[in-house]
C-alpha positions, 0 to 999 in steps of 0.5 A: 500500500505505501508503494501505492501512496508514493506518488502522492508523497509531493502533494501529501506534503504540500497539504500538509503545509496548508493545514498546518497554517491554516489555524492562523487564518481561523483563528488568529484572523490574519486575513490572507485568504480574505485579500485575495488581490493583495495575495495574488500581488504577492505571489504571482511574480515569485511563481513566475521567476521560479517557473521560469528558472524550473524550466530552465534548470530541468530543460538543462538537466541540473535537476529533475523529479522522481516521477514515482513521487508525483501524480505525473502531471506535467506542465510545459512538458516537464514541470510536475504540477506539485512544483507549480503548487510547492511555488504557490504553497509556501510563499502563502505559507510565509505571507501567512506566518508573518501576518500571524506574527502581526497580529499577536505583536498588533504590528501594523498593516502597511496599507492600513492608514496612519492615525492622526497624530495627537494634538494638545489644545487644538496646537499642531 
C-alpha cells in the first residue's frame, strides 16, 4: 500500500503545509485568504521567476523529479504540477506566518492608514 501512496508523497506534503497554517487564518484572523488581490500581488511574480528558472534548470538537466513521487502531471512538458503548487504553497505559507506574527505583536498593516497624530489644545 505505501508503494501505492508514493506518488502522492509531493502533494501529501504540500497539504500538509496548508493545514498546518491554516489555524492562523481561523483563528488568529490574519486575513490572507480574505485579500485575495493583495495575495495574488504577492505571489504571482515569485511563481513566475521560479517557473521560469524550473524550466530552465530541468530543460538543462541540473535537476529533475522522481516521477514515482508525483501524480505525473506535467506542465510545459516537464514541470510536475506539485512544483507549480510547492511555488504557490509556501510563499502563502510565509505571507501567512508573518501576518500571524502581526497580529499577536498588533504590528501594523502597511496599507492600513496612519492615525492622526495627537494634538494638545487644538496646537499642531
Amino acid at each position: 500500500m505505501a508503494e501505492e501512496l508514493r506518488q502522492f508523497a509531493y502533494l501529501g506534503v504540500l497539504v500538509l503545509v496548508l493545514l498546518t497554517t491554516l489555524p492562523l487564518e481561523l483563528y488568529l484572523g490574519v486575513r490572507v485568504w480574505r485579500r485575495p488581490r493583495r495575495l495574488a500581488l504577492t505571489v504571482l511574480p515569485v511563481v513566475a521567476v521560479f517557473v521560469v528558472w524550473d524550466l530552465y534548470a530541468i530543460d538543462r538537466g541540473h535537476w529533475d523529479f522522481d516521477p514515482a513521487q508525483t501524480v505525473g502531471v506535467l506542465l510545459f512538458g516537464t514541470l510536475p504540477v506539485e512544483e507549480l503548487l510547492f511555488f504557490l504553497v509556501v510563499p502563502v505559507a510565509a505571507i501567512m506566518t508573518l501576518e500571524a506574527v502581526r497580529v499577536v505583536r498588533r504590528w501594523p498593516v502597511g496599507d492600513e492608514a496612519t492615525p492622526a497624530p495627537r494634538t494638545h489644545g487644538g496646537e499642531q
